[in-house]
Every structure is written in structure tokens, then in C-alpha cells.
Biopython code that builds the backbone (N, CA, C, O; Angstrom):
import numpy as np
from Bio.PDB.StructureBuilder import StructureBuilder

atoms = [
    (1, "UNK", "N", (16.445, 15.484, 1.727)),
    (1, "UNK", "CA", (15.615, 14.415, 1.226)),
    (1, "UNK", "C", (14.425, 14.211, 2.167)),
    (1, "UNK", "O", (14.668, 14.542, 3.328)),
    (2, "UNK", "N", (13.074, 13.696, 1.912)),
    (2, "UNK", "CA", (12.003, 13.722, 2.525)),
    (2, "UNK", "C", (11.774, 12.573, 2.747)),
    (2, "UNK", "O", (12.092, 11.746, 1.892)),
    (3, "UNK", "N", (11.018, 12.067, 4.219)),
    (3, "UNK", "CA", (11.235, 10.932, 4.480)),
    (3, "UNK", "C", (9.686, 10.524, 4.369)),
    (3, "UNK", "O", (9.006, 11.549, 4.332)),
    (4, "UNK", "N", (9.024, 9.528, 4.313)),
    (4, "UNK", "CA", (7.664, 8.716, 4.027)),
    (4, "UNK", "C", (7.312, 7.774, 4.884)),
    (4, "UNK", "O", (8.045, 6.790, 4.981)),
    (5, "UNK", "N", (6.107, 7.873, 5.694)),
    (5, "UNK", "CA", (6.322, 6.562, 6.276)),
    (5, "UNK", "C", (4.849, 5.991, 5.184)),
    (5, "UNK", "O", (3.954, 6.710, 4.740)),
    (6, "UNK", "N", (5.019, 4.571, 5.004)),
    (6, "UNK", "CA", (3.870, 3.983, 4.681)),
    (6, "UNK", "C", (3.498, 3.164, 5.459)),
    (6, "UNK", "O", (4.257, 2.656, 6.283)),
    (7, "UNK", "N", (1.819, 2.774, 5.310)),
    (7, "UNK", "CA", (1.423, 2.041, 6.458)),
    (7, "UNK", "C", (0.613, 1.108, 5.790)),
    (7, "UNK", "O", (0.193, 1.277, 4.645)),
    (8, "UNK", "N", (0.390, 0.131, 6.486)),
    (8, "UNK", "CA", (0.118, -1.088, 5.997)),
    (8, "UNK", "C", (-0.480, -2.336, 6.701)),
    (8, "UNK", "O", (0.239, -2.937, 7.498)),
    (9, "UNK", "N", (-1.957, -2.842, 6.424)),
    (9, "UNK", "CA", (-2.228, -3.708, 7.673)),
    (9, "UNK", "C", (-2.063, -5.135, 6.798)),
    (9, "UNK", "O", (-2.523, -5.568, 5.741)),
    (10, "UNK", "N", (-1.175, -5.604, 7.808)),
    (10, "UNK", "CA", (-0.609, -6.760, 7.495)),
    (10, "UNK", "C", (-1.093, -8.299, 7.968)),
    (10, "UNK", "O", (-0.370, -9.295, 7.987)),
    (11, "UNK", "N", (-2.394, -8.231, 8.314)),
    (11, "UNK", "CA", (-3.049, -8.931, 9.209)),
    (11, "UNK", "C", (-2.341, -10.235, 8.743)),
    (11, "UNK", "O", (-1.623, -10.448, 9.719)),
    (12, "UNK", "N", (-2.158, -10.978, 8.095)),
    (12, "UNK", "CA", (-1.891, -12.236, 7.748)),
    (12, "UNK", "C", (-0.049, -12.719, 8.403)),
    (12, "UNK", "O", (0.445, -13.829, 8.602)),
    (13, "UNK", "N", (0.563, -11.237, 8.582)),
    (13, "UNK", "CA", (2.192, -11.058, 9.167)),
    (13, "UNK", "C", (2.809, -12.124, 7.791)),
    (13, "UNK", "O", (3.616, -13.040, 7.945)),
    (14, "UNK", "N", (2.174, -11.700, 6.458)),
    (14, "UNK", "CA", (3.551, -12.253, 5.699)),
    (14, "UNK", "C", (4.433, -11.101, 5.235)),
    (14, "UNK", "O", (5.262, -11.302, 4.347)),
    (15, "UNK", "N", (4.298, -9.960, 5.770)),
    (15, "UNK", "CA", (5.451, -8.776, 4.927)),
    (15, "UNK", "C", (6.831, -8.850, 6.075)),
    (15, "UNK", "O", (6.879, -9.051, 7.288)),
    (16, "UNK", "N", (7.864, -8.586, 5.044)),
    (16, "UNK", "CA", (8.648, -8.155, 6.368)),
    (16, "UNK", "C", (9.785, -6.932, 5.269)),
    (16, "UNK", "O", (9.895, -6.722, 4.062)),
    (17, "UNK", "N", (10.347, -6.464, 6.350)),
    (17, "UNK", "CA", (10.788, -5.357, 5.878)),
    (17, "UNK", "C", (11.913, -5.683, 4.200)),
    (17, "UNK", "O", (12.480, -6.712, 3.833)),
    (18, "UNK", "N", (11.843, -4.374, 3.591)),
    (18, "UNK", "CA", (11.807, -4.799, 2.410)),
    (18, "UNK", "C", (11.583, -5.129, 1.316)),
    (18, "UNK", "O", (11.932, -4.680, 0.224)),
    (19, "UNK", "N", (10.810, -6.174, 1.701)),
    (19, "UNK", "CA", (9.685, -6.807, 0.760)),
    (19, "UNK", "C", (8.637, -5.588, -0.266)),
    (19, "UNK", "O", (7.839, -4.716, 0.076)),
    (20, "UNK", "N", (9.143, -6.082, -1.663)),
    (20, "UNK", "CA", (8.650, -5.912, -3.004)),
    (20, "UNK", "C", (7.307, -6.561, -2.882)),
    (20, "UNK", "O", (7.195, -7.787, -2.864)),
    (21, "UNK", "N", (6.087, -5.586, -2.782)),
    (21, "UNK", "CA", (4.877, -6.565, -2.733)),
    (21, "UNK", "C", (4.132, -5.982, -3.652)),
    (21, "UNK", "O", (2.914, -6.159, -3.644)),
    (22, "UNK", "N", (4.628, -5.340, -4.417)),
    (22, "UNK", "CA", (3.769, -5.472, -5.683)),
    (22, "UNK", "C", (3.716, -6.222, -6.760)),
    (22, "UNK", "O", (2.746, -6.522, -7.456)),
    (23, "UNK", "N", (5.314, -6.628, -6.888)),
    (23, "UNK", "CA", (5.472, -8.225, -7.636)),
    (23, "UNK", "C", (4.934, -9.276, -7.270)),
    (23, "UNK", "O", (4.506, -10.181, -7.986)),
    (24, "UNK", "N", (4.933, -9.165, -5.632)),
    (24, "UNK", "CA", (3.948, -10.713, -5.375)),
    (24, "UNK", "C", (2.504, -10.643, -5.466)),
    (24, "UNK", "O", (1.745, -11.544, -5.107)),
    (25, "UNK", "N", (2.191, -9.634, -5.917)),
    (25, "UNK", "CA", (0.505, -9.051, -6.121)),
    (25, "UNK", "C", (0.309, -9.665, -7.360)),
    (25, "UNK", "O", (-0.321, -10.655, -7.731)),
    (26, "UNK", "N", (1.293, -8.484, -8.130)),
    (26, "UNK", "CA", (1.059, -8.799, -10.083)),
    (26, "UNK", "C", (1.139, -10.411, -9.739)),
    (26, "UNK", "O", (-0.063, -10.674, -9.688)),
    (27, "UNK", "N", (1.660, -11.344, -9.537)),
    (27, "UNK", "CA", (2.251, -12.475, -9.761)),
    (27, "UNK", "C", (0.754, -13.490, -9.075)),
    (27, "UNK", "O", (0.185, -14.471, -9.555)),
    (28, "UNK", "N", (0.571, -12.916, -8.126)),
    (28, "UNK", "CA", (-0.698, -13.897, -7.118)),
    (28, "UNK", "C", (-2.235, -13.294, -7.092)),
    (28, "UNK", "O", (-3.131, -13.851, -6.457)),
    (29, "UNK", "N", (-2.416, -12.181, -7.799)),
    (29, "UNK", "CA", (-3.746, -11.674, -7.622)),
    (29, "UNK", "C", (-3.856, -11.659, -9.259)),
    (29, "UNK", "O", (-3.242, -10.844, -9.946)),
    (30, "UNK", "N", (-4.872, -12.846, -9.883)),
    (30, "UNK", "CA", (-4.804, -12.703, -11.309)),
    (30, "UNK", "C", (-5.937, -11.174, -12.015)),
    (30, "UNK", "O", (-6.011, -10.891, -13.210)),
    (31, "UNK", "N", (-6.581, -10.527, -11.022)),
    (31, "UNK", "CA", (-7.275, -9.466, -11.110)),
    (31, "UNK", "C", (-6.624, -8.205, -11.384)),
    (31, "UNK", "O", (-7.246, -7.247, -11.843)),
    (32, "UNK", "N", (-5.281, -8.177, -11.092)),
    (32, "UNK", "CA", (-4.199, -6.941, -11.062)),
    (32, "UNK", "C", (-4.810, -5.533, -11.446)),
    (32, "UNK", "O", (-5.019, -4.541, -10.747)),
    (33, "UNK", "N", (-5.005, -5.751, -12.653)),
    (33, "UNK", "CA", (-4.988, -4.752, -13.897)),
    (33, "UNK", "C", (-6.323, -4.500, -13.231)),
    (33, "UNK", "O", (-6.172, -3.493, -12.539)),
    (34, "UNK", "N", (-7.129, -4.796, -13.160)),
    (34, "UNK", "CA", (-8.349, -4.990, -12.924)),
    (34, "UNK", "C", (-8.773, -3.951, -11.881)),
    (34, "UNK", "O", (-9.410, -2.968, -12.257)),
    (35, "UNK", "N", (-8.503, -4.091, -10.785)),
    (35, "UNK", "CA", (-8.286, -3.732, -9.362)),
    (35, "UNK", "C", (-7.552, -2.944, -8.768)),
    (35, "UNK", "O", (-7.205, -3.037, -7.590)),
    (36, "UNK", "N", (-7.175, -1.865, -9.760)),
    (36, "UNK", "CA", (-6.184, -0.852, -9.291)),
    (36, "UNK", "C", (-6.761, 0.123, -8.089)),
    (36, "UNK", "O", (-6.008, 0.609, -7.245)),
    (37, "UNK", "N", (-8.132, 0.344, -8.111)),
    (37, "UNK", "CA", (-7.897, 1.234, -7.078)),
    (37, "UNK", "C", (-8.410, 0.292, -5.304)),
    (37, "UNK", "O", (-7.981, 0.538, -4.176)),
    (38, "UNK", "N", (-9.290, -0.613, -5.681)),
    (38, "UNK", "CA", (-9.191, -1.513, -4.913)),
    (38, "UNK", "C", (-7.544, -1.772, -3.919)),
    (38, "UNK", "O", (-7.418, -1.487, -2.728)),
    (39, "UNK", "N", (-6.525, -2.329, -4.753)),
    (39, "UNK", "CA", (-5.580, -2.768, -4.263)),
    (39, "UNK", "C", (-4.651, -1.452, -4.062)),
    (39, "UNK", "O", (-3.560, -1.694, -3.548)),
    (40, "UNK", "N", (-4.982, 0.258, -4.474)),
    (40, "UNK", "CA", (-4.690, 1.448, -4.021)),
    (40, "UNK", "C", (-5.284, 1.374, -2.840)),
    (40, "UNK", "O", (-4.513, 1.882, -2.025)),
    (41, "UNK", "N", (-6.338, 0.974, -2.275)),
    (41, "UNK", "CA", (-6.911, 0.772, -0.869)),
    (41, "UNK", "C", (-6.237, 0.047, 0.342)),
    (41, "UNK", "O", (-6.203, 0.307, 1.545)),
    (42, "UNK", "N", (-5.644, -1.095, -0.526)),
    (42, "UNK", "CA", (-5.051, -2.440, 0.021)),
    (42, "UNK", "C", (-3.890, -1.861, 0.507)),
    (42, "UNK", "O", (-3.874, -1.628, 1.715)),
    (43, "UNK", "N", (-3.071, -1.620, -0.047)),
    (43, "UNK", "CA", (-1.530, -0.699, 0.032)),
    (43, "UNK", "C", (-1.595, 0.548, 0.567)),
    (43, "UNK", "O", (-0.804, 0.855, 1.459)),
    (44, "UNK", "N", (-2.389, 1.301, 0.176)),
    (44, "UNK", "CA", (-2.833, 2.652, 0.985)),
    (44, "UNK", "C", (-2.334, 3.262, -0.283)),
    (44, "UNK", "O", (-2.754, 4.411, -0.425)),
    (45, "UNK", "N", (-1.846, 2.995, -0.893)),
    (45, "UNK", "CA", (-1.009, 4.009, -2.142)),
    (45, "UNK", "C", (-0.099, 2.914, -2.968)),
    (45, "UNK", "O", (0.453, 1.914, -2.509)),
    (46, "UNK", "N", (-0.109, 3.512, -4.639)),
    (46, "UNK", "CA", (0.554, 2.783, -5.661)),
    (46, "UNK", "C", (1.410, 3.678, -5.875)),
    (46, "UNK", "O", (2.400, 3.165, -6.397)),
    (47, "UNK", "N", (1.542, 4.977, -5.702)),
    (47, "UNK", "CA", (3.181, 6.217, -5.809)),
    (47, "UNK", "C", (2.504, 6.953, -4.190)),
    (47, "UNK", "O", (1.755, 6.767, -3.231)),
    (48, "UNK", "N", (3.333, 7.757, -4.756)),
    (48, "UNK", "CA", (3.608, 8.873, -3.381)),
    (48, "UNK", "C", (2.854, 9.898, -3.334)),
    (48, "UNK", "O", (2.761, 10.397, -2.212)),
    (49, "UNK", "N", (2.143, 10.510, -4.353)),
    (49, "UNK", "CA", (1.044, 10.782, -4.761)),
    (49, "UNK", "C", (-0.211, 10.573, -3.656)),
    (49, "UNK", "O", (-0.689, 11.344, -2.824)),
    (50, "UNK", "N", (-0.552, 9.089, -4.048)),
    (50, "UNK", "CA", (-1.746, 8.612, -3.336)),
    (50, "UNK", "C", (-1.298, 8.236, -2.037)),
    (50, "UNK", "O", (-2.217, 7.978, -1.259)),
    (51, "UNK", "N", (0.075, 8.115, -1.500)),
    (51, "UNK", "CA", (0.800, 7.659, 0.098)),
    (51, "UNK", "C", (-0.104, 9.199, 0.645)),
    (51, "UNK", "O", (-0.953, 9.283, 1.532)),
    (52, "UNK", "N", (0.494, 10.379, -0.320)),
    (52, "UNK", "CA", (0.381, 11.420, 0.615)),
    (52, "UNK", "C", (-1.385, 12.081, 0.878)),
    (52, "UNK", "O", (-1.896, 12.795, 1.741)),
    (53, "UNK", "N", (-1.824, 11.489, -0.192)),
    (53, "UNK", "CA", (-3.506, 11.960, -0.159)),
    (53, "UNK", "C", (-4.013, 10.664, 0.974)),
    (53, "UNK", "O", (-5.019, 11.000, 1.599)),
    (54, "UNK", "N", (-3.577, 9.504, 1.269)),
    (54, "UNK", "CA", (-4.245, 8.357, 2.259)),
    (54, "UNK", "C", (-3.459, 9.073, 3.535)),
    (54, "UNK", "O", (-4.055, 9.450, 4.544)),
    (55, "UNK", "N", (-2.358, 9.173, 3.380)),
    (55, "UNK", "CA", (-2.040, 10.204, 4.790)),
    (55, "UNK", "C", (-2.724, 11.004, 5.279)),
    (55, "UNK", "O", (-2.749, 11.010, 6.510)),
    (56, "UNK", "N", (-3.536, 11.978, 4.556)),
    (56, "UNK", "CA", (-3.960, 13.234, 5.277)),
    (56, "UNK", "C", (-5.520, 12.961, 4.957)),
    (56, "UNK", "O", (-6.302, 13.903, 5.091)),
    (57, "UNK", "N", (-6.128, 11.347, 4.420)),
    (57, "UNK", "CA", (-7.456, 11.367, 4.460)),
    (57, "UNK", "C", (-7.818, 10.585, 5.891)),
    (57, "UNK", "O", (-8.856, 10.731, 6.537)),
    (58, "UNK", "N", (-6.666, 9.696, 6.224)),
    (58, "UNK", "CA", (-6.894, 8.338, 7.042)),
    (58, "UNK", "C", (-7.383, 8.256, 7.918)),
    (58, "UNK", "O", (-7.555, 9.459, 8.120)),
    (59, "UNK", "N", (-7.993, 7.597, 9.057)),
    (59, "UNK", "CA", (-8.905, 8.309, 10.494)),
    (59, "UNK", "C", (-8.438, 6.897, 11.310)),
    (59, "UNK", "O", (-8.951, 5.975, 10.675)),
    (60, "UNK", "N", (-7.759, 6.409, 12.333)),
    (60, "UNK", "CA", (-7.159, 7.937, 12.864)),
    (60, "UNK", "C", (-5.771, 8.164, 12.501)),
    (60, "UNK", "O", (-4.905, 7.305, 12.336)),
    (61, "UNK", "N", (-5.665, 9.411, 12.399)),
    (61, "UNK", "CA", (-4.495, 9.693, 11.473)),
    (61, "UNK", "C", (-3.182, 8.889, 12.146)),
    (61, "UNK", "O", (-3.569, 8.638, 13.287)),
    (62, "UNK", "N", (-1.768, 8.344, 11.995)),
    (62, "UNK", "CA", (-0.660, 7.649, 12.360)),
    (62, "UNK", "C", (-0.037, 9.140, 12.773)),
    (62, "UNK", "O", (-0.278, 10.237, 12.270)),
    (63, "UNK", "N", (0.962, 8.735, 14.010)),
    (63, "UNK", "CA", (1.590, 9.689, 14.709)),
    (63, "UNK", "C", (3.181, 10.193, 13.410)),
    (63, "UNK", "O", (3.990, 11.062, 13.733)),
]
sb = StructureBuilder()
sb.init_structure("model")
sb.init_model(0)
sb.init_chain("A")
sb.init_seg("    ")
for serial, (resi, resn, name, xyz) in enumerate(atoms, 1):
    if name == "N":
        sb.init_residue(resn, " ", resi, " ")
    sb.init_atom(name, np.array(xyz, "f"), 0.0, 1.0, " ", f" {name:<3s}", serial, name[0])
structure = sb.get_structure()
């Protein structure tokens, strides 16, 4: 099995491990639909797909 790290700036420190934050997105950002690649920016990635293309675009890259 392949392991993923995702990364994530959390400046505000409300995530904590676990945490489903795309429900609290859909639920608190009434733009959702709207703003997909925007909030693909925000998250770094919406699948694994875009995790692995923000991985190998990112500067400076995570160890």
C-alpha cells in the first residue's frame, strides 16, 4: 500500500488530525461549487491526482 503525505497551511491552527475538512468547507464557504480550483490551491489537492501533481510542482519541495 502507498503512503501520502498531504500538506497543509493551517495558519488559523483550527485542523487537527483527522478532521474531514471538506464538509466544513461545503458547509462554511457558500462559494464551494464555485471555487474549485481556488480551494484545489487551499488544500493543495481535492484527490490524489492533484496531491501528487502539487507534490512535485511545490517550491520548496517537503522532505
Amino acid at each position: 500500500m502507498r503512503e501520502y503525505k498531504f500538506f497543509h497551511a493551517d495558519r488559523g491552527g483550527h485542523l487537527n488530525e483527522g478532521a474531514i475538512i471538506t464538509e466544513y468547507v461545503r458547509q462554511n464557504v457558500p462559494d464551494f461549487a464555485k471555487r474549485l480550483s481556488r480551494l484545489s490551491s487551499f488544500f493543495a489537492a481535492l484527490s490524489i491526482d492533484d496531491a501528487l501533481l502539487f507534490a512535485k510542482e511545490i517550491i520548496p519541495r517537503p522532505d
